[in-house]
C-alpha positions as CSV (number, residue, x, y, z in Angstrom):
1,X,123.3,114.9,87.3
2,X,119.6,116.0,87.2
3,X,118.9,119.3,89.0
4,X,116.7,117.2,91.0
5,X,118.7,114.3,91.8
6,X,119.8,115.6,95.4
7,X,118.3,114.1,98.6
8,X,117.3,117.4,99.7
9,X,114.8,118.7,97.0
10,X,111.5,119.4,97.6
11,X,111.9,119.2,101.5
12,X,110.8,122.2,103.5
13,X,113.2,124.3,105.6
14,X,112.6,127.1,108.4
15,X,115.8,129.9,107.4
16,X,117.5,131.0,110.3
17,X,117.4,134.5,109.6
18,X,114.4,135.4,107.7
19,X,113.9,136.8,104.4
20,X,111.7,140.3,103.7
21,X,109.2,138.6,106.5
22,X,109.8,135.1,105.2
23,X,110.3,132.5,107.3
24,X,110.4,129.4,105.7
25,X,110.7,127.8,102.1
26,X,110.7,124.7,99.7
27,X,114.4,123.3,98.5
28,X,113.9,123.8,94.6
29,X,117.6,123.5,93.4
30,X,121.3,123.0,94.2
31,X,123.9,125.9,92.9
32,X,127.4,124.3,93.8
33,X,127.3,125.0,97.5
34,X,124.3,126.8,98.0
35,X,120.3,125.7,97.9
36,X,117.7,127.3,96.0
37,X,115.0,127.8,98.3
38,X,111.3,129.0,96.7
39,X,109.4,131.3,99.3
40,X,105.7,131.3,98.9
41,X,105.9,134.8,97.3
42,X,107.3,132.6,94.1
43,X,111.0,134.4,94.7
44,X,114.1,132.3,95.2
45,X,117.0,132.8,96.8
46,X,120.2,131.2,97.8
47,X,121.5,130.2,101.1
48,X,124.4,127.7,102.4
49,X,123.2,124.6,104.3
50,X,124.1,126.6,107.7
51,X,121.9,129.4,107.0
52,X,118.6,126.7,106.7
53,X,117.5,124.3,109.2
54,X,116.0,121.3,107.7
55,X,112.2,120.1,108.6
């Protein structure tokens, strides 16, 4: 498996409790159960599906 090749990637999501002031971010990877969302600071963090809501 590619670390793309998951519908998900690249869509944009709103987190549901925001990050340092940061409300929303790009899907950029998948890390077993938890996304890799890239803020537009450039920092990535990880959050379960739950924690996101999908645009």
């Amino acid at each position: 498996m590619n670390d793309t090749d998951f519908p998900e990637y690249g869509r944009q999501c709103e987190l549901l409790t925001p990050w340092r002031g940061y409300h929303r971010g790009t899907i950029v990877g998948l890390n077993g159960y938890r996304f890799i969302i890239e803020i537009s600071s450039g920092a990535r963090i990880e959050l379960y599906e739950d924690e996101i809501e999908f645009d």
